[in-house]
C-alpha positions in Angstrom: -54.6 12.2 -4.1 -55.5 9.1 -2.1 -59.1 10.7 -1.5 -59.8 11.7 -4.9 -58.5 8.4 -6.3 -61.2 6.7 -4.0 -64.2 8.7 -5.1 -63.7 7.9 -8.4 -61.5 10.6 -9.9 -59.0 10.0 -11.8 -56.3 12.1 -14.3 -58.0 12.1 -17.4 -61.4 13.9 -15.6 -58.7 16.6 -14.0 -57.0 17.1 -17.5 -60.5 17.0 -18.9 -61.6 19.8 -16.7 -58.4 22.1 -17.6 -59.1 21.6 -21.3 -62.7 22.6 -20.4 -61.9 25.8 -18.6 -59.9 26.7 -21.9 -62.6 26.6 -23.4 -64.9 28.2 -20.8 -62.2 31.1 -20.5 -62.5 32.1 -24.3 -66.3 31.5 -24.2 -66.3 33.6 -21.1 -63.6 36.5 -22.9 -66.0 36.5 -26.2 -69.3 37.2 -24.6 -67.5 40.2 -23.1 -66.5 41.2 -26.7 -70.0 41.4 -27.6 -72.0 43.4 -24.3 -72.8 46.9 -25.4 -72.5 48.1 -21.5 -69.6 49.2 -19.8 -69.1 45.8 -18.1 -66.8 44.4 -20.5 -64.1 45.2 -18.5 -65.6 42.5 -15.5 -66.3 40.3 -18.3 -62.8 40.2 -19.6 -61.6 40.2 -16.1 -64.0 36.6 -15.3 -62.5 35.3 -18.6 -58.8 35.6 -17.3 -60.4 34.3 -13.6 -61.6 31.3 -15.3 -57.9 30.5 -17.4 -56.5 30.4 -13.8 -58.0 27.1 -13.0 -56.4 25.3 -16.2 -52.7 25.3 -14.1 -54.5 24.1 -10.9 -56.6 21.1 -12.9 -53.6 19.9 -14.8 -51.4 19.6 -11.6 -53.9 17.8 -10.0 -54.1 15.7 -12.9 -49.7 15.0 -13.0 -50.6 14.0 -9.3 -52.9 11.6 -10.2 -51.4 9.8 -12.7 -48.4 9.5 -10.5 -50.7 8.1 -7.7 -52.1 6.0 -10.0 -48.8 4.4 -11.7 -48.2 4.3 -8.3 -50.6 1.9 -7.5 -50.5 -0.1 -10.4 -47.3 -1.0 -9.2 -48.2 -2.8 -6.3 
């Protein structure tokens, strides 16, 4: 956490970027509603691919604010 805390990341990007992948997951899931090919069963599959990441940005997100309170303690 140390490392992304230094390049300039900080909790609210990583909770920022699991919102965001909500939204890219149902953008993602609608598009597939819409293809008239057979492919809508890839599409569907990117969509749930894509909510995946929400878990792993919002974790990384607790361990930063916890890195930061953290250091605001010092």
């Amino acid at each position: 956490m140390k490392t992304l805390h230094d390049i300039g990341i900080r909790s609210e990007h990583a909770y920022a970027a699991g919102l965001g992948t909500i939204g890219l997951s149902f953008i993602s899931w609608g598009i597939s509603r819409v293809k008239p090919d057979d492919s809508k069963a890839q599409s569907d599959r990117w969509g749930i691919f894509i909510g995946h990441w929400t878990p792993t940005f919002m974790t990384v997100g607790l361990a930063l604010a916890q890195y930061e309170q953290s250091q605001s303690r010092k």
